[in-house]
C-alpha positions in Angstrom: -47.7 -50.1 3.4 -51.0 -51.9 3.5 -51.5 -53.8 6.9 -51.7 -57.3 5.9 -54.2 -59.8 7.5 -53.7 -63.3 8.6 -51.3 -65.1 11.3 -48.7 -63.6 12.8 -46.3 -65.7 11.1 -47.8 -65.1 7.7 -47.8 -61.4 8.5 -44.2 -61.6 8.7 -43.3 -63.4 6.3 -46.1 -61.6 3.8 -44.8 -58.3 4.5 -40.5 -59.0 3.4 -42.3 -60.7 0.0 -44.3 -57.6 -0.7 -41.9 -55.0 0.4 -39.9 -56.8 -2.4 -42.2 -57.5 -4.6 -44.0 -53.7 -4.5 -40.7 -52.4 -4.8 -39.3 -54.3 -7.8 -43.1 -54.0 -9.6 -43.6 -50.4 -8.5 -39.9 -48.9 -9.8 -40.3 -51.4 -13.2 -43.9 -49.0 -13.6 -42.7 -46.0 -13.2 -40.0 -46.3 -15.5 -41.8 -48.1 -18.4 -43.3 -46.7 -21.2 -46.8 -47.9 -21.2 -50.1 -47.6 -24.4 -53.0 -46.2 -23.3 -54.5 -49.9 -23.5 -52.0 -50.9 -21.5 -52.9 -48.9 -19.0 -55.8 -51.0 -17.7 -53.7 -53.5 -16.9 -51.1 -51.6 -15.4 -53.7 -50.1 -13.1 -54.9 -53.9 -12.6 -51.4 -54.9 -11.4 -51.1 -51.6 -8.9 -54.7 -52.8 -7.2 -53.0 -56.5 -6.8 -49.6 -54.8 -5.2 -52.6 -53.6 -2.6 -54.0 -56.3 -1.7 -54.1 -56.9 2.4 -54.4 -60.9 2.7 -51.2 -62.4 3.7 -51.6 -66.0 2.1 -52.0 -63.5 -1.4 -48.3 -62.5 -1.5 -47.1 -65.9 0.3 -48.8 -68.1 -2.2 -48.6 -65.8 -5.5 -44.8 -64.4 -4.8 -42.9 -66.8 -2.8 -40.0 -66.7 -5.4 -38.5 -64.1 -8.2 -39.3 -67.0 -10.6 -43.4 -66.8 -9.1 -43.2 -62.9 -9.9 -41.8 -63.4 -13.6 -45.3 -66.0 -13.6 -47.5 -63.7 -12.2 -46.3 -60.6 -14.6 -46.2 -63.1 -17.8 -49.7 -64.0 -16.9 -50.5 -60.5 -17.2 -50.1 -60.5 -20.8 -48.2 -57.8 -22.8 -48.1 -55.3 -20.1 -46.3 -57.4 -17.7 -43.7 -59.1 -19.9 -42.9 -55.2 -20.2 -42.9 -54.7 -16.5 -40.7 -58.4 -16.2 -37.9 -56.7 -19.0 -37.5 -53.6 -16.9 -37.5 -55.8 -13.7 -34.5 -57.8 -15.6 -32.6 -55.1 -17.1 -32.9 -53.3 -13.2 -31.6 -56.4 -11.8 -29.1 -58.0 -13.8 -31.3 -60.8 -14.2 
């Protein structure tokens, strides 16, 4: 896991949101059937689910509904990753 900077609260509360987040985002990639010019922005999303700054994850992924933002915002690659995330989930 990437050691995350900022307060010690943040840490905290950072690292349960990204362990989540990683994990819902991560499984949803491996599992989806991707074009190669989707690809960029698959590997995009991956370099975001690295990113060490606490307030990242707090203020981008504070909710399920704030991932479903952040992958629609993606464009066609991550309403992909957001169906597999759904099907996964029962959403």
């Amino acid at each position: 896991m990437t050691m995350l900077i900022g307060t010690e609260k943040q840490i905290n509360w950072a690292a349960e949101i990204m362990e989540r987040v990683t994990s819902q985002i991560n499984t949803a990639i491996e599992t989806t059937e991707f074009s190669e010019k989707n690809i960029v922005k698959v590997n995009e999303i991956k370099i975001d689910m690295q990113n060490n700054q606490a307030v990242f994850w707090i203020n981008t992924f504070k909710t399920d509904n704030d991932m479903f933002e952040y992958l629609n915002d993606k464009g066609v690659t991550g309403r992909k990753i957001a169906k597999t995330i759904n099907e996964n989930n029962g959403f």
